[in-house]
N, C-alpha and C positions, 0 to 999 in steps of 0.2 A: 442614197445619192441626193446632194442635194439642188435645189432649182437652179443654183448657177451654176454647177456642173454639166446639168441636160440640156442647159440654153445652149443653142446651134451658134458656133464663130460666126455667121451672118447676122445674129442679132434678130432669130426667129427663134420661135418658141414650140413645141411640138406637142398635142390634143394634151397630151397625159399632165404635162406643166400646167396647159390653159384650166383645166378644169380643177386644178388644186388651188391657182392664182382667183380664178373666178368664183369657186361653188356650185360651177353647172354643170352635170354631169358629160359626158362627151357627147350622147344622144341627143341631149337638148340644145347643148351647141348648133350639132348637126343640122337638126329639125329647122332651127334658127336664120340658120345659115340659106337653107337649101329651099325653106318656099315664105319665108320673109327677106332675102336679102340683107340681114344684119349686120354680116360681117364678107366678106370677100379675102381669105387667105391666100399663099401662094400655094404652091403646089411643089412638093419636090420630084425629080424623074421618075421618083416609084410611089406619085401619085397620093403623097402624104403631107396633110394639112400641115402649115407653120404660118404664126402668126405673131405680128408684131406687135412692138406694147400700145401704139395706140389701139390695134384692134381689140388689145387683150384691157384695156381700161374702158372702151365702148360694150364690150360684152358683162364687166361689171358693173356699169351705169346702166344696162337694160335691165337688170338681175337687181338691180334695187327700185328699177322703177317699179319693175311686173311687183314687186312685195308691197310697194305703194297701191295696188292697187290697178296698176292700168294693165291690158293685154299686149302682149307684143303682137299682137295683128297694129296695135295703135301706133306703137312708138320703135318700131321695127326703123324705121326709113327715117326718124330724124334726125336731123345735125345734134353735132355733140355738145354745140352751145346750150341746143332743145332740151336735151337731157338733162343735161347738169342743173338746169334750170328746175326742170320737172322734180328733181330728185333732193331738189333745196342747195345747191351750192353754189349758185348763182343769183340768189334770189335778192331783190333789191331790201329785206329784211335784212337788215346786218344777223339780228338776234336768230334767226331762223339758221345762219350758217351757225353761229355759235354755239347754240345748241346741237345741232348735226354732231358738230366736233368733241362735244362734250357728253351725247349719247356714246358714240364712239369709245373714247376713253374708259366711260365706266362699264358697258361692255364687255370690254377688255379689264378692268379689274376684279367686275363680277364672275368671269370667267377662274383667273386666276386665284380669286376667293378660295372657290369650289376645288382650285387642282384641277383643270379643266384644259390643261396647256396646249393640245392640239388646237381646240377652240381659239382659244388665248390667239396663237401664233397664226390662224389661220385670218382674225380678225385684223392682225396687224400686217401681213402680207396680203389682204385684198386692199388695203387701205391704202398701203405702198403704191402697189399697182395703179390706182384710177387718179390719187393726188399727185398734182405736181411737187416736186422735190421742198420748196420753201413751204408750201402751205402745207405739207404733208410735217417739216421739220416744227413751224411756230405756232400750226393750228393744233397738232396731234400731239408730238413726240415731247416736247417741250412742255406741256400743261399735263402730259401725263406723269411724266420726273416730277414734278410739282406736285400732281394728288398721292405720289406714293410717297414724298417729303412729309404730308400734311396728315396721310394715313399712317405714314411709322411715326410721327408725332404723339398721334391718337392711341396707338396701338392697335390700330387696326387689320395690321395685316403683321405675318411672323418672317422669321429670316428667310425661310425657305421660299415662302414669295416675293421676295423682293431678291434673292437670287435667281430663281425663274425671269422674274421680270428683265432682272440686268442681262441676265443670258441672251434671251429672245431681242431685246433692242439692239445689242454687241451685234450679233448675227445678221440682225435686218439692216444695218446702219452700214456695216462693213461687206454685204452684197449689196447695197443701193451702191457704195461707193465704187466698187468693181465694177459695176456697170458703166460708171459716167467715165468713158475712157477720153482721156487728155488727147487733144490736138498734139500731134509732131513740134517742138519746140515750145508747149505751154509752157507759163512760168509754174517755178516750183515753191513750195508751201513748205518750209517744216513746221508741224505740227507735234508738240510734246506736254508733259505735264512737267514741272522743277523737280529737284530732289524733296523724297518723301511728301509726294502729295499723291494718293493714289485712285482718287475720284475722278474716272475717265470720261464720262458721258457726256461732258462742256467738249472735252478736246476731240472725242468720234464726232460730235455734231460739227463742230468748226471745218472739221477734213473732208464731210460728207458736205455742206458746204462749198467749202471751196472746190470740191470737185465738180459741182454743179453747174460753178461760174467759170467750168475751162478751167481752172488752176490744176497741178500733177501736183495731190498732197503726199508729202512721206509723212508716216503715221510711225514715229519712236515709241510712241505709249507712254506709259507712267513711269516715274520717279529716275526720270531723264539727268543727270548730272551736268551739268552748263558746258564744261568743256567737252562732251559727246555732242551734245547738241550744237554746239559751236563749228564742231569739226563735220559733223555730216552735214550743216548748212554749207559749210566752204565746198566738202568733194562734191557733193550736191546740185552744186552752184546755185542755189537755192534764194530765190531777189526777197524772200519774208521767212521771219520767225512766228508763229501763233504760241501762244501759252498760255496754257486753262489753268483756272486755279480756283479748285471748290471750296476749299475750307480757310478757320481764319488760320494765323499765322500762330504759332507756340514759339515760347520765348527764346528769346535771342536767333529766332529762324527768319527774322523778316531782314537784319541789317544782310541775313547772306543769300536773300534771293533779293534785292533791290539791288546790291553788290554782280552778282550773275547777270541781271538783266541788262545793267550797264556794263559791262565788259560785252553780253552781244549785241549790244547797237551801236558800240564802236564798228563794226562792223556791216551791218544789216540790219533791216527794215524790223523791228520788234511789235506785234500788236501781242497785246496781255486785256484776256478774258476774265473778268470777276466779280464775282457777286456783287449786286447795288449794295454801297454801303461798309463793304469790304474797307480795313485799315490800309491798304497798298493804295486805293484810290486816292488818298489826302496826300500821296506823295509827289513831287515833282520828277517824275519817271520817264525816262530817254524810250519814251512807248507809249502808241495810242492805247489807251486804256478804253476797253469797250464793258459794259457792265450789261449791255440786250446784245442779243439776236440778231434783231433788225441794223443795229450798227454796223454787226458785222459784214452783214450782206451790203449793208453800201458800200462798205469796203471792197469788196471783191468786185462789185460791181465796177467801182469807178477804176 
C-alpha cells in the first residue's frame, strides 16, 4: 500500500506512515513526544496518533539535527525557523545550503549506484516531506535530472538505474501532486508533451508546479497529438496550455509542431517549456517561451 493510500481524507498521517516518512522508529517518536514535547498530534476516538505534514517535516528536521550532533533535550522546543537554521537550510551562507542540496543528490545516486533503492526512495520521500514544494523541485529534483544527464554522458550509471531513477521521481512528483488539492473553481492547466516527444520529467515538474500555485493541472502525458490536446483544453475549459519539450527537433518535425502550436493559441493561453538554447526558441512563437524553472513559477505566480 502505498503512503498516499494510508494518508487519512483529513490530511493526517497515522505512526506507521510518520515513521517511514521520517526514519524514526514509532518508539522514538513517542519518547519525543511524551517528555520533550516535540511534537503535539491529534488524537483519533480510539486514541490513535495522526499527524500532519508540518509535524511530520518538524520531526524530520529534529532527526537531522540530533545526527548533527545536538540532543533533543536541546532542540526539542525550538521554532522551526530554529531548526532549519541549525540544520543549515537557512543559513545566511548561500554555499552551505547548496552543498546540503547537493549532499542530498549524490546520496541519493550513491544509493542507486549500489541497487540500494529502498534507501534511494527513502532519501527522496524524507526530502519531500520537510522541503517546501519549489525549493524541494529547483534545489533537488531539477539538479538531480541534471547529474544523471551528465552521469549517462559519462557512463556512469547503466539503463537500469536511470529506470529506477525515472520510476521513483514519476511516483514522488505524481503523489506530491495529489496532494496539493485545487481550490473549488481553480484555473485549469493542460499540461502535455507534442506528438513523439516522450521525455516526460519537464511536463511532471511544470503540473507538480502548478499544482502548488492553486492551479487544477490535467496531466495528458507524452506524445499528445495537438488536436487531443486542443479538445481537452476546450471540454476542460482549461484558461492555459503547458508544453514540455526535451529534445531537439528531427527533420521536417519542427515546421509541424510550431504549425500545432499556432493552431492552439488561436485559442488559448500557450506557454512552451525548452531547453536553453533549443532551435524553437529563435522562433517568433504565438507562446511564452520559458527555457528555467524559475520562469515558470513566476508565471504561475502572477
Amino acid at each position: 500500500m502505498t503512503i498516499t493510500a494510508e494518508r487519512q481524507s483529513d490530511g493526517l498521517y497515522p505512526m506507521r506512515v510518520v515513521s517511514r516518512l521520517t526514519g524514526l522508529t514509532a518508539d522514538t517518536i513517542r519518547v519525543w513526544e511524551r517528555r520533550y514535547s516535540a511534537v503535539a498530534p491529534d488524537r483519533t476516538e480510539g486514541n490513535k496518533r495522526r499527524y500532519n505534514g508540518s509535524q511530520v517535516r518538524r520531526l524530520v528536521m529534529l532527526r537531522r539535527a540530533t545526527e548533527l550532533g545536538h540532543s533533543i533535550g536541546q532542540v526539542a522546543r525550538l521554532r522551526d525557523e530554529d531548526l532549519r537554521r541549525i540544520i543549515g537550510e537557512t543559513s545566511p551562507d548561500i554555499g552551505s545550503q547548496v552543498s546540503l542540496y547537493a549532499a542530498l543528490v549524490e546520496d541519493y545516486l550513491d544509493a542507486i549506484s549500489s541497487y540500494e533503492v529502498q534507501r534511494a526512495e527513502s532519501i527522496l520521500t524524507r526530502t519531500a516531506a520537510i522541503l517546501p514544494a519549489m525549493t524541494l523541485t529547483l534545489e533537488v529534483i531539477v539538479p538531480l535530472m541534471r547529474r544523471v544527464g551528465e552521469a549517462w554522458l559519462a557512463d556512469q550509471i547503466r539503463v537500469s538505474h536511470e529506470h529506477i531513477i525515472s520510476g521513483q521521481l514519476r511516483s514522488l512528483l505524481g503523489t506530491l501532486m495529489r496532494h496539493a488539492e485545487p481550490a473549488p473553481g481553480a484555473p485549469r492547466i493542460i499540461v502535455a508533451t507534442p506528438p513523439r516527444h516522450l521525455h516526460e520529467f519537464g511536463a511532471i515538474i511544470g503540473a507538480f508546479m502548478a499544482a502548488s500555485k492553486g492551479y487544477e493541472p490535467i496531466y495528458l502525458g507524452t506524445h499528445m497529438p495537438f488536436d487531443e490536446i486542443s479538445e481537452a483544453a476546450e471540454q476542460a475549459r482549461a484558461s492555459k496550455i503547458l508544453l514540455s519539450i526535451a529534445r531537439d527537433c528531427e527533420p521536417g518535425e519542427q515546421t509541424q509542431i510550431i504549425a500545432g502550436i499556432e493552431k492552439l493559441a488561436r485559442t488559448h493561453e500557450v506557454w512552451l517549456g525548452l531547453p536553453e538554447g533549443h532551435e524553437l526558441a529563435s522562433f517568433r512563437l504565438p507562446a511564452k517561451v520559458l527555457t528555467r524553472y524559475e520562469e515558470l513559477d513566476a508565471l504561475l505566480a502572477a
